[in-house]
C-alpha positions in Angstrom: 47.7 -2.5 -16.9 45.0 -3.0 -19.3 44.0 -6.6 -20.0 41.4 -8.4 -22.4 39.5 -11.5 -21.0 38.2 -14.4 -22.7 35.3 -15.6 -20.4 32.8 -18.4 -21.0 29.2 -17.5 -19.8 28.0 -21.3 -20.0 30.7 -22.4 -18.3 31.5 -19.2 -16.1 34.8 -19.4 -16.1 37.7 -17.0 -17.5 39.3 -19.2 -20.3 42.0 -16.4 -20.4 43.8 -13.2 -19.6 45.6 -11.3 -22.5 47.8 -7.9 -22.0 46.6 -5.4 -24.5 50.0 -4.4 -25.1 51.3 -7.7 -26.9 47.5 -8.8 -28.3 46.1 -6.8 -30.5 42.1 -7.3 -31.2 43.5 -9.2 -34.4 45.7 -11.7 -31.9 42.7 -12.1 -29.7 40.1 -13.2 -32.5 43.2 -15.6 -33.7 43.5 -17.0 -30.3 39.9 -17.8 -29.7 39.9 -19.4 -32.8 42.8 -21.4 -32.6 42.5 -22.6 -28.6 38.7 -21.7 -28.0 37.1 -22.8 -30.7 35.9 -26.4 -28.8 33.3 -24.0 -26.9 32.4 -22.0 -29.6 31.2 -25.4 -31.4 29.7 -26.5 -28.6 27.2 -24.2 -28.4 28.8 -21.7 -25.4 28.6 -18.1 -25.1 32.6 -16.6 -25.8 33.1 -12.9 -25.1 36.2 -10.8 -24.9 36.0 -8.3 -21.8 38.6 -5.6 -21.5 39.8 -5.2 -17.5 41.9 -2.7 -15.8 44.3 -4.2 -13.2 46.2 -2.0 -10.5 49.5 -4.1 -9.4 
């Protein structure tokens, strides 16, 4: 399963885990800037990682 990962480099920690399947790049960018957007303002690094995951 392909997923897409919200990861803070300031605070090095993942801030979430989306499945590509449901959330588009267009849900993603909503996301971040509906929950995110606190670490955005404040000055943090936000990136969007894509990762493979074998269950």
């Amino acid at each position: 399963m392909e997923f897409r990962e919200i990861y803070c480099s300031n605070c090095k920690k993942v801030l979430g885990n989306y499945n590509t399947k449901f959330y588009n790049d267009d849900k993603i960018g909503e996301i971040i800037n509906t929950y995110h957007v606190s670490h955005i303002r404040s000055g943090h690094q936000v990136t969007v990682r894509k990762l493979i995951k074998k269950l």
